[in-house]
C-alpha positions in Angstrom: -55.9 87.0 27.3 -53.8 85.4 25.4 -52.0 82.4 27.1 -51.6 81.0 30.5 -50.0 78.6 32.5 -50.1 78.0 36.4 -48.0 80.8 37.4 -47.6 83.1 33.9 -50.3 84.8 31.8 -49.5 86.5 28.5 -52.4 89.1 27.9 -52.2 91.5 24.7 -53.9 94.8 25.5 -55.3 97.2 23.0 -53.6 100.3 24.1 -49.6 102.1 23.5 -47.0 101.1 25.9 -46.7 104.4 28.1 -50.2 103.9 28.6 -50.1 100.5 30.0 -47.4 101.3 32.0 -49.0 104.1 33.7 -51.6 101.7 34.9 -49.2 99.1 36.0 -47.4 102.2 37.9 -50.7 102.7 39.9 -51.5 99.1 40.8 -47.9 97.6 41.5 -45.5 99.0 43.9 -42.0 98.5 42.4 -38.8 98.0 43.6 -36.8 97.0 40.2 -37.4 97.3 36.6 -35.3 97.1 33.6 -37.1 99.8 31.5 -36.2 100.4 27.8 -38.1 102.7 25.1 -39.4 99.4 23.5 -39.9 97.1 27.0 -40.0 96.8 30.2 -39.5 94.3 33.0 -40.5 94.8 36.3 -38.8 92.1 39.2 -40.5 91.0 42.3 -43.4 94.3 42.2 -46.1 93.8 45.1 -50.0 93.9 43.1 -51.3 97.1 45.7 -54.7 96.5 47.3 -54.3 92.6 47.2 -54.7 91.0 51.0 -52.4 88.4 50.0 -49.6 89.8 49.4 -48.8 88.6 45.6 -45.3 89.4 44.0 -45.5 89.4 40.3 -42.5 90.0 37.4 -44.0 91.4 34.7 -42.8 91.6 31.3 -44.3 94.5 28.5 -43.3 95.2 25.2 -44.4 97.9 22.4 -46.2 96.5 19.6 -47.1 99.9 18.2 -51.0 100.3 18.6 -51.1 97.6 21.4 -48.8 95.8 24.2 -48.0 92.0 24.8 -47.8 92.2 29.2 -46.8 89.0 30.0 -47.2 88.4 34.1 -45.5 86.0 36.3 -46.7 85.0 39.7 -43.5 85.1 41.9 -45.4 85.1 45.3 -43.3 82.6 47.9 -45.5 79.1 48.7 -46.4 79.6 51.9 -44.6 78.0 54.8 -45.7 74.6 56.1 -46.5 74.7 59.3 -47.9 70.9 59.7 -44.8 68.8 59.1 -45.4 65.3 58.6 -44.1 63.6 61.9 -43.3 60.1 63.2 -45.5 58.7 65.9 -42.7 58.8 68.3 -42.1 62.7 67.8 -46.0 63.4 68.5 -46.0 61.3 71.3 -42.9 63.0 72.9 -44.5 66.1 72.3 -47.5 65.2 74.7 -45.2 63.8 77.3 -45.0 60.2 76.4 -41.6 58.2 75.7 -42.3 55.2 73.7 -38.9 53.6 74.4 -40.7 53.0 78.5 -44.1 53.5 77.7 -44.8 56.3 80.3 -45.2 59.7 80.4 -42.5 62.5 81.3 -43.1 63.5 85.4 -44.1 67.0 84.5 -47.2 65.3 83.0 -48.3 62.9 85.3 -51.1 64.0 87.5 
């Protein structure tokens, strides 16, 4: 490997380009690409056999005897699910109203 970052690796592979993009055809299933005799990008491609569910661009390009593949994680962040709430939201959701200090009927046994 070459380079990295968070979400982007740059890896330089000692093979031809037709090569390396027959194994990327095998592992990603792709939607989009831009593909050219001397590069390639492929858009929003889902990594196969991966349980969760990454979406990567990737970028290749022909350097004769070897290829520069440059990935980039484009996977969604998943969806929060615990939003921060007042104290008055998680009371009401339990029954209570803070404004009288008692609980709804529907909760009063």
């Amino acid at each position: 490997m070459r380079s990295e970052t968070d979400d982007m690796k740059i890896f330089r592979v000692d093979a031809a380009m037709p090569l390396v993009m027959r194994y990327l055809e095998q592992r990603l299933e792709v939607h989009e690409a831009d593909i050219h005799p001397l590069a390639a990008v492929i858009h929003r491609a889902i990594v196969r056999g991966v349980h969760s569910n990454l979406i990567v661009d990737v970028g290749v390009r022909d350097e004769g005897d070897r290829t520069m593949v440059t990935v980039w994680n484009r996977t969604p962040s998943p969806v929060v699910t615990n939003v921060p709430r007042s104290l008055e939201d998680g009371l009401r959701e339990v029954g209570f109203n803070p404004a009288t200090g008692q609980y709804a009927p529907e909760f009063n046994r």
